[in-house]
Biopython code that builds the backbone (N, CA, C, O; Angstrom):
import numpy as np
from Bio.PDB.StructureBuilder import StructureBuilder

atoms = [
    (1, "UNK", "N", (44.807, 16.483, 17.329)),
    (1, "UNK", "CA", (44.377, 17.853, 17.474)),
    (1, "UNK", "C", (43.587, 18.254, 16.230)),
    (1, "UNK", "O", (43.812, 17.695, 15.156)),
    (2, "UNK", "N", (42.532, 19.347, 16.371)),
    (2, "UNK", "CA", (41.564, 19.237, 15.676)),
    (2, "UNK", "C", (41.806, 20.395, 14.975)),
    (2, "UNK", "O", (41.452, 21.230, 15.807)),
    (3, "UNK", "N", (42.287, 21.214, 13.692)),
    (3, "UNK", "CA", (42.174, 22.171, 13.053)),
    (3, "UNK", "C", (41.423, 23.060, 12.707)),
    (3, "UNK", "O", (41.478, 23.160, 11.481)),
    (4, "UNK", "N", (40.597, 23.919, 13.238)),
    (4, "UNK", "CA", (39.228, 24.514, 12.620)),
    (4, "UNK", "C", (40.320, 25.755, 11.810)),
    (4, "UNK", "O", (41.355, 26.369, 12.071)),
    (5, "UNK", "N", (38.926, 25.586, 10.250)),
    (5, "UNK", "CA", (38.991, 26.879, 9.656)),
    (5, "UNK", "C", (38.481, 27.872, 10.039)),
    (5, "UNK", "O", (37.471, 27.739, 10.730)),
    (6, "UNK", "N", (38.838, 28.848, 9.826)),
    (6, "UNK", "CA", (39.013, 30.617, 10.792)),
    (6, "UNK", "C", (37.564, 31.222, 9.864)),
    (6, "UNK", "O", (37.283, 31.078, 8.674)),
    (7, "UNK", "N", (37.124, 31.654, 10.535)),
    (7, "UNK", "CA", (35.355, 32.169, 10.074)),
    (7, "UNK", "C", (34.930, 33.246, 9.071)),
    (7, "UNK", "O", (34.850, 34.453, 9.295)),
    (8, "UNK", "N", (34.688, 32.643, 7.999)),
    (8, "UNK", "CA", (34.339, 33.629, 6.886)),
    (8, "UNK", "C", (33.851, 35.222, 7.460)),
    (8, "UNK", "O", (33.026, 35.368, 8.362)),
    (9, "UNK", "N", (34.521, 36.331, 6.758)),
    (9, "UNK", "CA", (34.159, 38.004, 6.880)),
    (9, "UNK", "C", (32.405, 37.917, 6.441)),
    (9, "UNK", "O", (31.768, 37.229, 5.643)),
    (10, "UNK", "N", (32.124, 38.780, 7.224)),
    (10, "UNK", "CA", (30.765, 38.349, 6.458)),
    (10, "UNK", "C", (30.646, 40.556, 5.676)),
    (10, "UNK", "O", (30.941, 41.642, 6.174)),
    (11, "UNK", "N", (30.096, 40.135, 4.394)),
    (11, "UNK", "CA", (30.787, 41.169, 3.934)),
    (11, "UNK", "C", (29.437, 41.945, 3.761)),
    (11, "UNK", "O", (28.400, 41.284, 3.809)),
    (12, "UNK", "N", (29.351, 43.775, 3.493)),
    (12, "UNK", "CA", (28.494, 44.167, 3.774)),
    (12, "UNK", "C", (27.908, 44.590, 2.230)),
    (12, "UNK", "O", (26.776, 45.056, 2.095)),
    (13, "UNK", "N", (28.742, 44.385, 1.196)),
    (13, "UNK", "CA", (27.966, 44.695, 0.330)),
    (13, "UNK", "C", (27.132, 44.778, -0.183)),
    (13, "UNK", "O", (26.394, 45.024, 0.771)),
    (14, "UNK", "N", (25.910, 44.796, -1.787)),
    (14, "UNK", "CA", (24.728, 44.516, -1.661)),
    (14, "UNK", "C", (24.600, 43.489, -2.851)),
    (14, "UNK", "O", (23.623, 43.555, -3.597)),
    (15, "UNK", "N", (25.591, 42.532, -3.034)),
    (15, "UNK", "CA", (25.612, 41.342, -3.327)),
    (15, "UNK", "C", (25.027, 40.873, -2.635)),
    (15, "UNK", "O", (24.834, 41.228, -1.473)),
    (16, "UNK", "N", (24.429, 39.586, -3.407)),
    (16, "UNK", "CA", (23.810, 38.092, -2.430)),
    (16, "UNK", "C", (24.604, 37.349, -2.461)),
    (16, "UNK", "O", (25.373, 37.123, -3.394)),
    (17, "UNK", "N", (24.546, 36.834, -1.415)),
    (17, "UNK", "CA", (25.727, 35.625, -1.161)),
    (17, "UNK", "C", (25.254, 34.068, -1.654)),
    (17, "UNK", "O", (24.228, 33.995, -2.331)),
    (18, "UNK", "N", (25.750, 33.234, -1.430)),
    (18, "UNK", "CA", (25.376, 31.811, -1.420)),
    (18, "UNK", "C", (24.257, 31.284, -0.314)),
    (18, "UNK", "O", (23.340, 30.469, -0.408)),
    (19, "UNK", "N", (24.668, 31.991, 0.620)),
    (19, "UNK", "CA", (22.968, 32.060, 1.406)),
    (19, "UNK", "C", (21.931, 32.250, 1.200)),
    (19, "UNK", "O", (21.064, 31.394, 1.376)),
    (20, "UNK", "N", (21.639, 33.733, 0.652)),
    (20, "UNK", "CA", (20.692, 34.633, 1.131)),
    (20, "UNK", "C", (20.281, 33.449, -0.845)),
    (20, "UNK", "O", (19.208, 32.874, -1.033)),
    (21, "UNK", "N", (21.075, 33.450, -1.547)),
    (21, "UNK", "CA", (20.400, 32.556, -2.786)),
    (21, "UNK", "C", (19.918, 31.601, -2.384)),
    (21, "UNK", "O", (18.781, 31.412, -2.817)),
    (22, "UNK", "N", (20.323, 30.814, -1.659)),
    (22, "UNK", "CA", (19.639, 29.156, -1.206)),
    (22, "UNK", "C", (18.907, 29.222, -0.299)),
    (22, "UNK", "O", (18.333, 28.213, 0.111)),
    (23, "UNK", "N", (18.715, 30.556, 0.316)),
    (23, "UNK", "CA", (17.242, 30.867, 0.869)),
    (23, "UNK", "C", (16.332, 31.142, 0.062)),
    (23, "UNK", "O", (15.180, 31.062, 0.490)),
    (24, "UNK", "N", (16.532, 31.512, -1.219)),
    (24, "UNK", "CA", (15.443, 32.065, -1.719)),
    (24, "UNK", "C", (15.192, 30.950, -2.684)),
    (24, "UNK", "O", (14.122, 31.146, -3.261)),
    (25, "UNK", "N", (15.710, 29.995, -3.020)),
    (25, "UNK", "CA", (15.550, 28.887, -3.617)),
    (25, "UNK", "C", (14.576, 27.583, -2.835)),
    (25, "UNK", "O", (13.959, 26.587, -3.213)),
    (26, "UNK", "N", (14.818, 28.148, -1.780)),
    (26, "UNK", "CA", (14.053, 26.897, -0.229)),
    (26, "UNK", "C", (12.777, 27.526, -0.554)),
    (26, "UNK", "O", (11.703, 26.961, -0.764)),
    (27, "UNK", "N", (13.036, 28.743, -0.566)),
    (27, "UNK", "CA", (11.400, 29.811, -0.069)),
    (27, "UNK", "C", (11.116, 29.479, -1.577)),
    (27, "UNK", "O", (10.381, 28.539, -1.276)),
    (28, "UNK", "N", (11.088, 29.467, -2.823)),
    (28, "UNK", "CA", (10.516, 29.379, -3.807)),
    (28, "UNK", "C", (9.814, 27.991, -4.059)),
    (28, "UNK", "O", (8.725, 27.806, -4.600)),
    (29, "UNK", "N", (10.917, 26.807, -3.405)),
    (29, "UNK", "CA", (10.208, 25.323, -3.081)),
    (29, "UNK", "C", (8.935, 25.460, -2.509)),
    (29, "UNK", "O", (7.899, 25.489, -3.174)),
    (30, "UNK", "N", (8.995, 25.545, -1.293)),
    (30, "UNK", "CA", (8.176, 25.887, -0.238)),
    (30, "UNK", "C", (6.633, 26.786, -0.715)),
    (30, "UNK", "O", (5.433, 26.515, -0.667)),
    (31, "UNK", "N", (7.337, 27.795, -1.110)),
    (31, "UNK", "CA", (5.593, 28.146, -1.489)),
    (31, "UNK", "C", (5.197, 27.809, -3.012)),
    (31, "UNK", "O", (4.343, 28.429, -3.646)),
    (32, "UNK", "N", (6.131, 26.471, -3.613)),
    (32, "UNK", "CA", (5.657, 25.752, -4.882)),
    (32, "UNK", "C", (4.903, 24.911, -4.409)),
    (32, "UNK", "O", (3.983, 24.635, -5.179)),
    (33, "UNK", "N", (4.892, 24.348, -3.411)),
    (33, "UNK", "CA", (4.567, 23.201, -2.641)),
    (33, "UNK", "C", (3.260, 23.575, -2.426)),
    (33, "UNK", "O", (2.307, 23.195, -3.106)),
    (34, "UNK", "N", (3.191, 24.644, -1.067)),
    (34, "UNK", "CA", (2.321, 24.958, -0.484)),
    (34, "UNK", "C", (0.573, 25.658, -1.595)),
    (34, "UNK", "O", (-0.584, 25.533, -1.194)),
    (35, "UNK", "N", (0.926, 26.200, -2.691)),
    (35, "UNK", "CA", (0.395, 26.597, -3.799)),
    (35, "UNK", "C", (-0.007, 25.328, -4.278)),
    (35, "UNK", "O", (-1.180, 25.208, -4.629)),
    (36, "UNK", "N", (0.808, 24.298, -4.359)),
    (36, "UNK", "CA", (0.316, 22.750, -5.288)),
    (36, "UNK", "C", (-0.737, 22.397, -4.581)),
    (36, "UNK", "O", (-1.790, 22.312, -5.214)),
    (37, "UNK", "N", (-0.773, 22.061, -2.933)),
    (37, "UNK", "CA", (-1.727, 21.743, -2.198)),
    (37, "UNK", "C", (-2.729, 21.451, -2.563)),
    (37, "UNK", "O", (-3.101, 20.337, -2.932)),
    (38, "UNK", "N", (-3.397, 22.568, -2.502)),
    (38, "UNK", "CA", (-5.678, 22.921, -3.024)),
    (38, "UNK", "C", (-5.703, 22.297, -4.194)),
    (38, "UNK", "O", (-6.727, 21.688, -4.505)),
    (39, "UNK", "N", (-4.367, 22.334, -5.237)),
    (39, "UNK", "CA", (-4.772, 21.369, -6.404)),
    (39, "UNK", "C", (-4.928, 19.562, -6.299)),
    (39, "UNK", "O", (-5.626, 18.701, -6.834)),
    (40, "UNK", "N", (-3.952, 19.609, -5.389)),
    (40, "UNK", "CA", (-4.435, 17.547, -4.922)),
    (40, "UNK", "C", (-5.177, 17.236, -4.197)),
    (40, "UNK", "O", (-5.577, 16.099, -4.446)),
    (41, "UNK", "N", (-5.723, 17.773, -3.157)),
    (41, "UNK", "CA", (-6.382, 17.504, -2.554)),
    (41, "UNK", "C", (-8.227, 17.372, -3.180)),
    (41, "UNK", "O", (-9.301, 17.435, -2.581)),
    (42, "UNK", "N", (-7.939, 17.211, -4.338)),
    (42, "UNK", "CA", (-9.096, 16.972, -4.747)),
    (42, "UNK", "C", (-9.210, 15.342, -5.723)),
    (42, "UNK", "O", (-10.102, 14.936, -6.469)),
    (43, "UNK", "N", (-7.743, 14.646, -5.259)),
    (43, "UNK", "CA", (-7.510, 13.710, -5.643)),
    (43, "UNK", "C", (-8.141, 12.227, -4.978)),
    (43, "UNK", "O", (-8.608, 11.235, -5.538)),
    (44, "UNK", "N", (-7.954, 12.521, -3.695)),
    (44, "UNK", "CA", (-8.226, 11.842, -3.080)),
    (44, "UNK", "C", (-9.925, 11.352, -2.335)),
    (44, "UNK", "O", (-10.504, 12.046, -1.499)),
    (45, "UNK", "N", (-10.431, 10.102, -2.858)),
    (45, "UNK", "CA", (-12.120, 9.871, -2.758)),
    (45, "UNK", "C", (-12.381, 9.991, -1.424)),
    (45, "UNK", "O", (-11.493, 9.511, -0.720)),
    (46, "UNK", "N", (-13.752, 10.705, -0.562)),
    (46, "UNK", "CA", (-13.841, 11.106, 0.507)),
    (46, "UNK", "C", (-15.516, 10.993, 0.477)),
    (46, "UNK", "O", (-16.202, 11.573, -0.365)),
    (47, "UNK", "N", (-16.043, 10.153, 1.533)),
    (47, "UNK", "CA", (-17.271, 9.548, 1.288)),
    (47, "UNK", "C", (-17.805, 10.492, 2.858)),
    (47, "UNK", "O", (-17.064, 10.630, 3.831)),
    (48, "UNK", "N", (-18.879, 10.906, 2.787)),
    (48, "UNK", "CA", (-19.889, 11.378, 3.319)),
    (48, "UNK", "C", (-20.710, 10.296, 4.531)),
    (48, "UNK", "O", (-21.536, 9.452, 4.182)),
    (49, "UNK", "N", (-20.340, 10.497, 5.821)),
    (49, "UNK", "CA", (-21.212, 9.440, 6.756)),
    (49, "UNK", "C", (-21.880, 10.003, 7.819)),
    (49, "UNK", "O", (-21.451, 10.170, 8.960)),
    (50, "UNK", "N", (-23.200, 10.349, 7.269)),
    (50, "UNK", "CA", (-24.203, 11.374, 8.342)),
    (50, "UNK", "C", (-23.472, 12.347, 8.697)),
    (50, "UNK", "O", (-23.260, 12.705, 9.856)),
    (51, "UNK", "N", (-22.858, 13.040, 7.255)),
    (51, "UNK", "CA", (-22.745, 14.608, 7.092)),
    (51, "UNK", "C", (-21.102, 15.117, 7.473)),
    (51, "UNK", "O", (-20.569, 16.174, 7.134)),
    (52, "UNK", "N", (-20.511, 13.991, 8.289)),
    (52, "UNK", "CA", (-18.891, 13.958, 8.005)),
    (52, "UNK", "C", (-18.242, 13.618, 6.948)),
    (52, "UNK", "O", (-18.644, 12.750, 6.172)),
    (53, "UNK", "N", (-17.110, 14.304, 6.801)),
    (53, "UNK", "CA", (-16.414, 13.593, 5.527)),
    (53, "UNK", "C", (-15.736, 13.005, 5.667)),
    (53, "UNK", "O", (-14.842, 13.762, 6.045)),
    (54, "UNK", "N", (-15.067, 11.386, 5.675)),
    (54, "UNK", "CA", (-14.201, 10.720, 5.862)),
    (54, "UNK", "C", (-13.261, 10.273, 4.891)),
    (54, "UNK", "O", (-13.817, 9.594, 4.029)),
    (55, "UNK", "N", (-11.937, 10.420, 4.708)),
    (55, "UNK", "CA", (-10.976, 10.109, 3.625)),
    (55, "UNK", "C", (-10.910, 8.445, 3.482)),
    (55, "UNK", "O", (-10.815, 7.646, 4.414)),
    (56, "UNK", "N", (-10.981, 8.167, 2.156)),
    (56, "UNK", "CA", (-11.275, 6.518, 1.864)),
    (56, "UNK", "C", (-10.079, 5.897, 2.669)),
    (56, "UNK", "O", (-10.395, 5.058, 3.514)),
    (57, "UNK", "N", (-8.758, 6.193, 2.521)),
    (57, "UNK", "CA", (-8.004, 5.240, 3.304)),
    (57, "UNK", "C", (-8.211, 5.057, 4.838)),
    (57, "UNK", "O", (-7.828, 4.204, 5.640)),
    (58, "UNK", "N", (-8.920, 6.119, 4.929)),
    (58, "UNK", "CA", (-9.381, 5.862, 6.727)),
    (58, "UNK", "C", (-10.288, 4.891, 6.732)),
    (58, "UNK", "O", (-10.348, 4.131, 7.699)),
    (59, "UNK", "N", (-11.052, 4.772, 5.766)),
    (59, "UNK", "CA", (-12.064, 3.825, 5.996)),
    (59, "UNK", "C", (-11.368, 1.869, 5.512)),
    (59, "UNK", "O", (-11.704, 0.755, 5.915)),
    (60, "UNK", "N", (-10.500, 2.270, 4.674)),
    (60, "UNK", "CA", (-9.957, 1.283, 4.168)),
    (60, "UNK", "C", (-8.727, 0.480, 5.627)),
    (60, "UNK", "O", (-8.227, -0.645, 5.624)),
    (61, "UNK", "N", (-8.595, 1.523, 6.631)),
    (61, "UNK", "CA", (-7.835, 0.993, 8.104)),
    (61, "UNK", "C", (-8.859, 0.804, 8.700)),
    (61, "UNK", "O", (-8.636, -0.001, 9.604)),
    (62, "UNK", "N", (-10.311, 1.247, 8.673)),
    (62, "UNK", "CA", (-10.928, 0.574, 9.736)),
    (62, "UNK", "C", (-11.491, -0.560, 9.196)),
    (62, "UNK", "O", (-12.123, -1.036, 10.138)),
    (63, "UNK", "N", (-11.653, -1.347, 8.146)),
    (63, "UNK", "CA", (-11.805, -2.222, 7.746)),
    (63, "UNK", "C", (-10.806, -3.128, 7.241)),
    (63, "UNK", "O", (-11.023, -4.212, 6.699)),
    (64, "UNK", "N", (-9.774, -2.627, 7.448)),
    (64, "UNK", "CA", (-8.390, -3.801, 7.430)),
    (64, "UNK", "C", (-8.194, -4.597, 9.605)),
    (64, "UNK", "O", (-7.730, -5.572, 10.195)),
    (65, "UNK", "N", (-8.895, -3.358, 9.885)),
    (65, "UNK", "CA", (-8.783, -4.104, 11.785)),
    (65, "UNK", "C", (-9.713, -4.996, 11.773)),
    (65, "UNK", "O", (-9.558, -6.109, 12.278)),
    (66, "UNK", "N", (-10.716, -4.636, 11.234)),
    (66, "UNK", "CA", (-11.863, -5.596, 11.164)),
    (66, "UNK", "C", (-11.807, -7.143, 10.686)),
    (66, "UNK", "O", (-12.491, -8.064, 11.133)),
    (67, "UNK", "N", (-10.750, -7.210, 9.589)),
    (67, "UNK", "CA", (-10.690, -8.219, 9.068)),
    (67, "UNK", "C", (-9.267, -8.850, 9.866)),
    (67, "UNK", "O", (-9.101, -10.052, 10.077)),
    (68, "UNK", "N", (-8.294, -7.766, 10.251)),
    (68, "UNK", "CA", (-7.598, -8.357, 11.142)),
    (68, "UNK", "C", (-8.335, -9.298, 12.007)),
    (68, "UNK", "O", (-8.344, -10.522, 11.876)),
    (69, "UNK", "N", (-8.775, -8.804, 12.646)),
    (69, "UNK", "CA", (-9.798, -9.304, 14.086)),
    (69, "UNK", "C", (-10.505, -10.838, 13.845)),
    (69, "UNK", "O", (-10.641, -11.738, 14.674)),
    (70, "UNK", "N", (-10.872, -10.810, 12.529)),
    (70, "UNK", "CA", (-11.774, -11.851, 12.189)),
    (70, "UNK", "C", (-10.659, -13.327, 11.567)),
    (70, "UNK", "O", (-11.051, -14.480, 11.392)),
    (71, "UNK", "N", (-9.246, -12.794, 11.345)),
    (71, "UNK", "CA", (-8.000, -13.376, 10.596)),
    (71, "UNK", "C", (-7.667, -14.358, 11.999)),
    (71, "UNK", "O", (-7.497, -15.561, 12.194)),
    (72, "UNK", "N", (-7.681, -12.856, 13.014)),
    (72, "UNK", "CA", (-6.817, -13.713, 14.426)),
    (72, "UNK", "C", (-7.495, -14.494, 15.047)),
    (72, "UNK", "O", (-7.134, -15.217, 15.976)),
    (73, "UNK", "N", (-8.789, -14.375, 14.449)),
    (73, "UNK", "CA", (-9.970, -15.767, 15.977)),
    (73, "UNK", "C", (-10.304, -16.723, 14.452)),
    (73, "UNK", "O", (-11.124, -17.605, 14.706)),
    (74, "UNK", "N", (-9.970, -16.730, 13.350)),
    (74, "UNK", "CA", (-9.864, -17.662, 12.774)),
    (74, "UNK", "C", (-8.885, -18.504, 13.579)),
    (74, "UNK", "O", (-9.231, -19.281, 14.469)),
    (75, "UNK", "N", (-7.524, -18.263, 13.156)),
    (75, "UNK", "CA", (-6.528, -18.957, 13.403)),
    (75, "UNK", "C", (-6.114, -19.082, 14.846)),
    (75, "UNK", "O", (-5.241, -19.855, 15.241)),
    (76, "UNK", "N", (-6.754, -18.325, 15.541)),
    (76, "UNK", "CA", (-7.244, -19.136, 16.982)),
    (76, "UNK", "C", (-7.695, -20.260, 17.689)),
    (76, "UNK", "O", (-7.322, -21.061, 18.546)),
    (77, "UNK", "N", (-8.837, -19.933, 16.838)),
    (77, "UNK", "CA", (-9.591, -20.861, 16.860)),
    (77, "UNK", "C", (-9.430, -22.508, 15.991)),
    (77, "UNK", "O", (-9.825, -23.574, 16.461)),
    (78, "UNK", "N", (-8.890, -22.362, 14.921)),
    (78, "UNK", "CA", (-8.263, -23.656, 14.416)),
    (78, "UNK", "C", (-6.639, -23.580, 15.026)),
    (78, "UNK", "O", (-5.724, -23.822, 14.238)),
    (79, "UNK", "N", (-6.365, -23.272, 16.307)),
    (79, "UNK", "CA", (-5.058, -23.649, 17.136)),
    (79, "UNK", "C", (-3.794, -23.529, 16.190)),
    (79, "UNK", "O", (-2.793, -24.246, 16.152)),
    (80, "UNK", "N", (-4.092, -22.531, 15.515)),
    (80, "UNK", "CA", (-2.431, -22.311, 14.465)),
    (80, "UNK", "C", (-1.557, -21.035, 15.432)),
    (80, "UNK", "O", (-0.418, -20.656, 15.158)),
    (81, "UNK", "N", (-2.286, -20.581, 16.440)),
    (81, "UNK", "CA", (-1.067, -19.936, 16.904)),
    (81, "UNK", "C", (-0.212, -19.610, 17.309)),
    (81, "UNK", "O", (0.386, -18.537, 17.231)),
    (82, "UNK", "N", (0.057, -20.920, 18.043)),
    (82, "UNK", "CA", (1.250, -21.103, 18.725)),
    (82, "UNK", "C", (2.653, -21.551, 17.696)),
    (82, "UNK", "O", (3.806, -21.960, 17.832)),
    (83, "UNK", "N", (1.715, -21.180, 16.639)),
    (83, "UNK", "CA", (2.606, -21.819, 15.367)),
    (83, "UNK", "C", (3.647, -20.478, 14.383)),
    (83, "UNK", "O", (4.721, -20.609, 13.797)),
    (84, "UNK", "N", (2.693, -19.177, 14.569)),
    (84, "UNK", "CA", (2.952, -18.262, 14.340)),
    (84, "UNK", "C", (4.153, -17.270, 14.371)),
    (84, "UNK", "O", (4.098, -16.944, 15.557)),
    (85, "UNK", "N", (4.761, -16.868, 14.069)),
    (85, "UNK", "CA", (6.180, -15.907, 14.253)),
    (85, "UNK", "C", (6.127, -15.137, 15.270)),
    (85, "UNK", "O", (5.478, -15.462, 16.264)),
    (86, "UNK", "N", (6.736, -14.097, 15.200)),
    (86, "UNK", "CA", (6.672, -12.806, 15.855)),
    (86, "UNK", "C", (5.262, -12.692, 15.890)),
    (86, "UNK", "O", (4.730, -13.051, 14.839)),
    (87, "UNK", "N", (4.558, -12.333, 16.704)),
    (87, "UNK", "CA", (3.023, -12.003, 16.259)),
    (87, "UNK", "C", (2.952, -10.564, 16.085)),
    (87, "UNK", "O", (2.234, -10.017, 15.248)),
    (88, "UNK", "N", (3.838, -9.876, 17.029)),
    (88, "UNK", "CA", (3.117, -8.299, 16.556)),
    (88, "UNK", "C", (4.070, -7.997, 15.005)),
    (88, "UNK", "O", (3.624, -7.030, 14.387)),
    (89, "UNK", "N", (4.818, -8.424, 14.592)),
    (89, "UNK", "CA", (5.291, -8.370, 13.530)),
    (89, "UNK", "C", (4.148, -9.198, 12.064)),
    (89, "UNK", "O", (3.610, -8.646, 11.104)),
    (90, "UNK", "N", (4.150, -10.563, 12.460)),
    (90, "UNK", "CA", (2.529, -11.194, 11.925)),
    (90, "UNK", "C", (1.421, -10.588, 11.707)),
    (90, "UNK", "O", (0.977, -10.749, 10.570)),
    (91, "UNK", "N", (0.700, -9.818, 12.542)),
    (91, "UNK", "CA", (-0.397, -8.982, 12.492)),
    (91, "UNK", "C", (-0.179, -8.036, 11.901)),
    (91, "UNK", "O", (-0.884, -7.776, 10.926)),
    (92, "UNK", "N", (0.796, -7.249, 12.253)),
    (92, "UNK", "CA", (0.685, -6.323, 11.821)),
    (92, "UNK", "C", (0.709, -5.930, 9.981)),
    (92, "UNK", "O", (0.073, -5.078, 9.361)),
    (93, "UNK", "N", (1.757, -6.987, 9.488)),
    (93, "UNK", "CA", (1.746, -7.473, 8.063)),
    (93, "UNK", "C", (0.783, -8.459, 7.693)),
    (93, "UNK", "O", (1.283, -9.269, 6.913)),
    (94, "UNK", "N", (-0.411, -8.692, 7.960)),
    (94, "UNK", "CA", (-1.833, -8.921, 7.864)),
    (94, "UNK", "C", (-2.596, -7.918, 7.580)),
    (94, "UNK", "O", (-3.363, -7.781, 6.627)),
    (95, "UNK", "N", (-2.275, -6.967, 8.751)),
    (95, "UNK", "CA", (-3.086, -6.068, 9.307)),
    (95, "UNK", "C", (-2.996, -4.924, 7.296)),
    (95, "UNK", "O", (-3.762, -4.664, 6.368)),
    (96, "UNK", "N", (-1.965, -4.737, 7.576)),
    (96, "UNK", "CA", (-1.448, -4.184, 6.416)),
    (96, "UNK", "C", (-1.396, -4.374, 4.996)),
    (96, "UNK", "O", (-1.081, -3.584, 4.105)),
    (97, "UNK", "N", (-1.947, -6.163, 4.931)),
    (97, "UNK", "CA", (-2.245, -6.708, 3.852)),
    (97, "UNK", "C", (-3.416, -6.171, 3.389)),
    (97, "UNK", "O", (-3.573, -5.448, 2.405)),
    (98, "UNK", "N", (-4.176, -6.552, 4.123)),
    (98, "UNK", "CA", (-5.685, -6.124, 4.498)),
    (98, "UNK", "C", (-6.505, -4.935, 4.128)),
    (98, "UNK", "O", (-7.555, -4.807, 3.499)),
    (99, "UNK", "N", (-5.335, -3.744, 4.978)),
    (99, "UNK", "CA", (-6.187, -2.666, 4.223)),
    (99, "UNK", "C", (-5.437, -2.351, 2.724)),
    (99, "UNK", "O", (-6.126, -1.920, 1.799)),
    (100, "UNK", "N", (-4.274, -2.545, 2.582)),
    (100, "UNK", "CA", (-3.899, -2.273, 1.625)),
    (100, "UNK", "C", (-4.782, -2.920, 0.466)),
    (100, "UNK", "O", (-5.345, -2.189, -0.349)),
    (101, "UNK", "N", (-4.897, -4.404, 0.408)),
    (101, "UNK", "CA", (-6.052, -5.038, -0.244)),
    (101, "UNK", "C", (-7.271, -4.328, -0.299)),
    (101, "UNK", "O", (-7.650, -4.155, -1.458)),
    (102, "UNK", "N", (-8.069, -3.821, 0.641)),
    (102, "UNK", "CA", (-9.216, -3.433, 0.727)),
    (102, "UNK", "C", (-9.126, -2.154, -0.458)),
    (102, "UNK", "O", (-9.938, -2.069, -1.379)),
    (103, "UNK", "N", (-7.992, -1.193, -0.250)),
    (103, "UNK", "CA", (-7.760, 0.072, -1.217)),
    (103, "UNK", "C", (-7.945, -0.563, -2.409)),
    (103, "UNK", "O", (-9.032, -0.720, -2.966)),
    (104, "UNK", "N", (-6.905, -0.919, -2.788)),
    (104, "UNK", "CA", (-6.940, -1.663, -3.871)),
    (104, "UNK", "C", (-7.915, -2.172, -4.591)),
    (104, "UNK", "O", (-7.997, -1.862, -5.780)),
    (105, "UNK", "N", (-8.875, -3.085, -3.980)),
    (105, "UNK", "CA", (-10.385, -3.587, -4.631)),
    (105, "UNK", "C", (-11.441, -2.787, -4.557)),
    (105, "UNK", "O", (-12.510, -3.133, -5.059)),
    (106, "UNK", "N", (-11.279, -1.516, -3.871)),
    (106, "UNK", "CA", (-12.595, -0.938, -4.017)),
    (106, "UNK", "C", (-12.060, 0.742, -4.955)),
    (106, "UNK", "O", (-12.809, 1.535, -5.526)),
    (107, "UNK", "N", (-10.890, 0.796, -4.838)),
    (107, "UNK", "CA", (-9.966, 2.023, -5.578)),
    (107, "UNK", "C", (-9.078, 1.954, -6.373)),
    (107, "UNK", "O", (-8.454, 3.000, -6.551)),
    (108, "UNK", "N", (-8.707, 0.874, -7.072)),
    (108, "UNK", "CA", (-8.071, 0.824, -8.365)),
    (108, "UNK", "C", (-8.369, 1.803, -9.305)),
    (108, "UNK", "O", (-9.438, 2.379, -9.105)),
    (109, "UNK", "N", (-7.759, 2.135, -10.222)),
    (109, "UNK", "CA", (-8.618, 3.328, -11.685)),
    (109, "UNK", "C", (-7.060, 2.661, -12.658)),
    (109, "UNK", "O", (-6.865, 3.008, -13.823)),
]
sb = StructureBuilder()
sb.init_structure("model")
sb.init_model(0)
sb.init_chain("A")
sb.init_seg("    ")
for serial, (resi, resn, name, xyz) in enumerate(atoms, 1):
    if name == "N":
        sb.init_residue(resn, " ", resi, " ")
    sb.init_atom(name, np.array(xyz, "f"), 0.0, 1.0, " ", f" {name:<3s}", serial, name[0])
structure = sb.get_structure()
């Protein structure tokens, strides 16, 4: 049998409680956060392609598929794949090598 404790008075005074404080501690996070924003977002390199702006790691995934693509008809093609693991587990930690590599060599500082 399960014991519940009997439900705190909720009292009307014009004290703050342990709530209404750790609400205002969330809400002070929250718009620390939201305020930090406009300042990072100027961190991140963002290249210009006929007048769009594209964020470098986007470009750094479409050129990690690319090299995926070119990884898997390698080793296709020299018959290693029946040799291979898991493949969507394989690729995908290729896939991931790849762009992560790509960041890396063209965005190091």
């Amino acid at each position: 049998m399960i014991r519940r404790a009997p439900c705190p008075k909720i009292s009307t005074n014009a004290s703050p409680n342990v709530s209404q404080i750790t609400s205002w501690k969330n809400f002070a996070r929250t718009a620390a956060l939201l305020l930090g924003i406009p300042l990072l977002s100027a961190c991140d390199p963002i290249f210009s392609i006929d007048g769009a702006f594209f964020p470098a790691w986007l470009l750094c995934m479409v050129g990690g598929g690319f090299m995926l693509g070119a990884i898997r008809w390698a080793v296709y093609r020299m018959g290693l794949e029946p040799f291979v693991g898991p493949k969507v587990f394989v690729y995908f930690c290729v896939y991931l090598t790849c762009t992560l590599g790509l960041w890396l060599g063209f965005f190091h500082r």
